[in-house]
C-alpha positions in Angstrom: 77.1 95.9 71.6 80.8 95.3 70.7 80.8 92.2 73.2 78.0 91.0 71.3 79.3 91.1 68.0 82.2 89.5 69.3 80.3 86.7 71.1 78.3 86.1 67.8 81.4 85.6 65.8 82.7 83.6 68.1 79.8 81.3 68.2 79.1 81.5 64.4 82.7 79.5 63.9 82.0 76.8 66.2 78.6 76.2 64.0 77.9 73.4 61.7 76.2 76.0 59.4 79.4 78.2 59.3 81.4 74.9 57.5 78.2 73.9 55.9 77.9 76.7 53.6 81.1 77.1 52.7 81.9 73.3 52.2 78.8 73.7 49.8 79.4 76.4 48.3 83.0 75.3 47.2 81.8 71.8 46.2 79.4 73.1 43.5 82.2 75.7 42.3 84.7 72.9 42.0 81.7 70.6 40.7 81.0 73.7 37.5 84.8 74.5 37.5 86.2 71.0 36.4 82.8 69.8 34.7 82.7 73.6 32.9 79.3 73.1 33.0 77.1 75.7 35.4 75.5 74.5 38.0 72.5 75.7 40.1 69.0 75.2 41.3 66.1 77.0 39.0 62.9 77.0 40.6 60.6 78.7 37.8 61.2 78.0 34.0 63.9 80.7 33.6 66.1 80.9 30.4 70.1 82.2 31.1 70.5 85.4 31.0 74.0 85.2 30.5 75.3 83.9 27.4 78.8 82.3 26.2 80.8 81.8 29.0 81.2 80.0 32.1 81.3 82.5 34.7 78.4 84.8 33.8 76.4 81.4 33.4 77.5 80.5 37.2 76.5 83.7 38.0 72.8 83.4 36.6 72.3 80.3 38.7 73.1 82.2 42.2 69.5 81.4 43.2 71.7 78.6 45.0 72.5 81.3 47.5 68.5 81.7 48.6 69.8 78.6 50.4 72.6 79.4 51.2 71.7 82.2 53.0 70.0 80.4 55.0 73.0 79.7 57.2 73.9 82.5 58.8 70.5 84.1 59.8 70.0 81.0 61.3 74.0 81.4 63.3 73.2 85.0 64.1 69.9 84.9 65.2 68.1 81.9 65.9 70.6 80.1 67.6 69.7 82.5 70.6 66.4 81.6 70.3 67.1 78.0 70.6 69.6 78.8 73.6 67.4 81.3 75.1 69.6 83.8 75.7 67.9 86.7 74.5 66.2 87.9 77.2 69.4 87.8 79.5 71.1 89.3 76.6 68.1 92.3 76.1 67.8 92.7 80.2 71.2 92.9 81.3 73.1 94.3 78.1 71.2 96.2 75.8 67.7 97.8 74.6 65.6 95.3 72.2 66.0 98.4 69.8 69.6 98.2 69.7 70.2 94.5 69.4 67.2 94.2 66.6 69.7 96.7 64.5 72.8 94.8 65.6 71.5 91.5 64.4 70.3 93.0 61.5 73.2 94.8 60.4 75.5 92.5 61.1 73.9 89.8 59.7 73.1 91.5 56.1 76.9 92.7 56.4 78.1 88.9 57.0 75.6 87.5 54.2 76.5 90.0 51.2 80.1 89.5 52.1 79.8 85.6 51.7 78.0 86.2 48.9 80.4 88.9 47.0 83.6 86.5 48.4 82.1 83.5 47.3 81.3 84.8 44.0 84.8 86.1 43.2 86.9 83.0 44.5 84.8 81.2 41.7 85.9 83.9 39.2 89.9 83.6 39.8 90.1 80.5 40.2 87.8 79.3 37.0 90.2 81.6 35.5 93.2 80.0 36.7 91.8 76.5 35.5 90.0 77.1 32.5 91.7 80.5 31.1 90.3 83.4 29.3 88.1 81.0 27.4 85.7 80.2 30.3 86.3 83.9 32.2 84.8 87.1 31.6 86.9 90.3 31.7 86.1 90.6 35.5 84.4 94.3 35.1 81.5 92.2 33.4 81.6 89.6 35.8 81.6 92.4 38.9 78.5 94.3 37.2 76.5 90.9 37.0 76.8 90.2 40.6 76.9 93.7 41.6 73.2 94.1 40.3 72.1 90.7 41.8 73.2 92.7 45.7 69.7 94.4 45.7 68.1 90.9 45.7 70.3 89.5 48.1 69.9 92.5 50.7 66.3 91.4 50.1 66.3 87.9 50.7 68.3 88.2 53.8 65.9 90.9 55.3 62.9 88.9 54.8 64.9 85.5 56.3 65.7 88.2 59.9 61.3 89.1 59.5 60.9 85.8 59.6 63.0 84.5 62.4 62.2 87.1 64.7 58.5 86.2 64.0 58.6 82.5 64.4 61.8 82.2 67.0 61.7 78.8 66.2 64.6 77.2 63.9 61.8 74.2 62.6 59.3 76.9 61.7 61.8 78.9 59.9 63.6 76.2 58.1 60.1 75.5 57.0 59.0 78.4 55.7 62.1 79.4 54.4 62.8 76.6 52.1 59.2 75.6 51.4 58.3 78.7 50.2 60.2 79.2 46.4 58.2 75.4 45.5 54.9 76.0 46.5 55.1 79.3 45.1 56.0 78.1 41.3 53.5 75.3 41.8 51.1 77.9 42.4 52.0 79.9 39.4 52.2 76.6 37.2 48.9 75.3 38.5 47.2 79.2 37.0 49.3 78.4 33.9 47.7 75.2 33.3 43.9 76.8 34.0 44.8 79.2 31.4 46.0 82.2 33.8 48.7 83.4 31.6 48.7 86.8 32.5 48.9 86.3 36.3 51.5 83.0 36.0 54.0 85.6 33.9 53.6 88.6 36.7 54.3 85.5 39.0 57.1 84.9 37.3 58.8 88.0 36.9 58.5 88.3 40.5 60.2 84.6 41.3 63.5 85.2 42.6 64.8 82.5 41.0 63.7 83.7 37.6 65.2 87.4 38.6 68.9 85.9 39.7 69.1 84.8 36.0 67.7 88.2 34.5 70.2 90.0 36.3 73.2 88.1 35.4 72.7 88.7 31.9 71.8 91.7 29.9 69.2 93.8 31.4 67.4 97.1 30.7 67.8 100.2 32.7 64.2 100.0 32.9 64.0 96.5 34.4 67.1 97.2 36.6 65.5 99.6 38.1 62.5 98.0 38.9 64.1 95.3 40.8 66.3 97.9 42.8 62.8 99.4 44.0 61.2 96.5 44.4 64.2 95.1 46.6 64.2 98.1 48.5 60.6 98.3 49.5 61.0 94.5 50.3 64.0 95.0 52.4 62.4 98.4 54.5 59.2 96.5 54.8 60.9 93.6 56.4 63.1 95.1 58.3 60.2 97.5 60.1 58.1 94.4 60.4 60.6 92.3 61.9 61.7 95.0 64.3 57.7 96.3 65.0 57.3 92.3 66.3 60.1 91.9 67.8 60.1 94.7 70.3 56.0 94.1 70.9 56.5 90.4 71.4 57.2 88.1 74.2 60.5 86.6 75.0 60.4 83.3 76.7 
């Protein structure tokens, strides 16, 4: 198992997606940082939920990380799909059990940590540059994206169900980044036939729409909600992902 996680680090270093997400990552910091305007991609028609100052805005446009995180399931678990050494990995080294839970572990480990450093490096350094003008006092900052982690752990666990499923880095690519449009344009289509009710229980679950909500001032009522709702997401996953995995065949 050790030699495994080694041998995934290893590998994830020497991967385009490694430098790809933090190259982005940094750009559209440096891009909100010198412009002192927030920057992010909003699927559904979400207002900020953080008000006044820069780095609580930044914060509410995070659904750039539903990208973002992409990248790393992709390094840690797909890339042995594509090299198809899985099966030598699960018939020589360990159980499909056991390297299920490594690869899920360690990849939800790797992606919350990206997320968490990611989020903080914008926070100093805004500070350095802009000053106390543009920065929150940093516990405000670290409850914003401390309540956004549920979502995160989420996200990530559905992105491992879905490349354990499909094994395939087109199929996942597709689903994965398709998916947040063609759901809005769904919700917006039962807007527009007068489906009100169902377009704003759409919304409230678009995780777009819930990145801003929980940068900003939320309820204990609503907080909560989304911590349950993250956690049956991310135990359904996970069980689903693993259930396939171990039942399916390895070519």
């Amino acid at each position: 198992m050790i030699n495994m996680i080694r041998a995934d680090f290893y590998r994830l270093k020497r991967t385009k997606g490694f430098y790809l997400f933090w190259i982005i990552t940094f750009a559209l910091y440096a891009i909100t940082i010198f412009s002192k305007l927030s920057g992010g991609v909003n699927v559904g028609n979400s207002t900020n939920g953080a008000v006044g100052k820069l780095d609580l805005e930044q914060v509410s446009s995070n659904f750039n990380f539903y990208f973002l995180l992409i990248m790393p399931v992709f390094a840690f678990i797909l890339t042995d799909f594509s090299e198809k050494t899985v099966k030598n990995t699960i018939s020589s080294a360990i159980s499909r059990k056991r390297y299920f839970i490594t690869k899920y572990i360690l990849t939800e480990i790797y992606a919350v940590m990206a997320f968490v450093i990611s989020n903080y490096a914008f926070y100093f350094v805004n500070r350095t540059v802009n000053g106390d003008e543009y920065s929150s006092d940093i516990m405000v900052f670290t409850k914003a994206v401390a309540k956004q982690l549920p979502l995160v752990f989420a996200i990530v666990s559905a992105f491992i169900m879905i490349a354990f499923i499909t094994k395939k880095a087109a199929s996942f690519n597709a689903i994965t980044i398709i998916f947040p449009f063609i759901y809005m344009v769904i919700a917006q289509i039962l807007n527009a036939c007068g489906a009100k009710k169902l377009f704003m229980h759409l919304r409230d679950l678009d995780v777009s729409y819930n990145f801003t909500k929980l940068a900003g001032v939320t309820t204990d009522h609503y907080l909560m909600l989304c911590c349950i709702g993250c956690a049956i997401i991310t135990i359904i996953t996970g069980i689903i992902g693993y259930t396939y995995f171990t039942k399916s065949e390895i070519n």
